[in-house]
Kinemage of the C-alpha trace (Angstrom):
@kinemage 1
@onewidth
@group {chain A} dominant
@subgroup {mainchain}
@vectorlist {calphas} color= white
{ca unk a 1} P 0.000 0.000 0.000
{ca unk a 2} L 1.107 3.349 -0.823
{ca unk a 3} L 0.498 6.046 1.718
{ca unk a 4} L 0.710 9.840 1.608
{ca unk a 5} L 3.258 9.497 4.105
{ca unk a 6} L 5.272 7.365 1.775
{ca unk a 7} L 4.711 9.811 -1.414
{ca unk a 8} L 5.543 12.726 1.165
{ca unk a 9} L 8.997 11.252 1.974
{ca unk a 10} L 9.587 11.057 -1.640
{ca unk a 11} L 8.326 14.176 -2.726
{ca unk a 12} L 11.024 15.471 0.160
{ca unk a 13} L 13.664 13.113 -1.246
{ca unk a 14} L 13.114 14.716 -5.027
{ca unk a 15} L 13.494 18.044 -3.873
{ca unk a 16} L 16.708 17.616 -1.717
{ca unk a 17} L 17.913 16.146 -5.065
{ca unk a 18} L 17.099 19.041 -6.750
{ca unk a 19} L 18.277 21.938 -3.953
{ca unk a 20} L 21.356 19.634 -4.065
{ca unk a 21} L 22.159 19.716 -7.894
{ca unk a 22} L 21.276 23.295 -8.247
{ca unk a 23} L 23.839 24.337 -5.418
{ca unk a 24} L 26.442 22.180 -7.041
{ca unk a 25} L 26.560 24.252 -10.520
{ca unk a 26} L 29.274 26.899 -10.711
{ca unk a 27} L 28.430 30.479 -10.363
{ca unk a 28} L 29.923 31.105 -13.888
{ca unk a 29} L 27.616 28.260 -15.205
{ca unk a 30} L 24.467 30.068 -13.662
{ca unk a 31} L 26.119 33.184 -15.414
{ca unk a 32} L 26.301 32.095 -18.412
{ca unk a 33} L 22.355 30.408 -18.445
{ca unk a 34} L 21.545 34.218 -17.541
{ca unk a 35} L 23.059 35.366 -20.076
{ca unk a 36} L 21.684 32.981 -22.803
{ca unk a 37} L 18.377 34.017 -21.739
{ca unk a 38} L 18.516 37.707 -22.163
{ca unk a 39} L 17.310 38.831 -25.718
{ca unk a 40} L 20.335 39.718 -27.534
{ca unk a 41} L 20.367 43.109 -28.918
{ca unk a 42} L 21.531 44.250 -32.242
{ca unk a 43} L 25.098 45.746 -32.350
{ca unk a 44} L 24.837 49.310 -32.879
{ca unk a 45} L 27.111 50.469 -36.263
């Protein structure tokens, strides 16, 4: 049987994962996602 307890624990277990991996990437790597998502402008002439 699968109780809400159970899916609870999980649900905690996923997002440990996930605080985990995201503290683990390099400030220049979050830099650079930043910067990919900005619009890029034209270059003025």
């Amino acid at each position: 049987m699968y109780s809400i307890e159970m899916a609870y624990a999980r649900m905690r277990e996923l997002q440990d994962l996930a605080n985990r991996s995201r503290a683990h990437q390099s400030t220049a790597a979050r830099r650079a996602e930043a910067a990919e998502a900005r619009p890029r402008r034209a270059k003025k002439r």
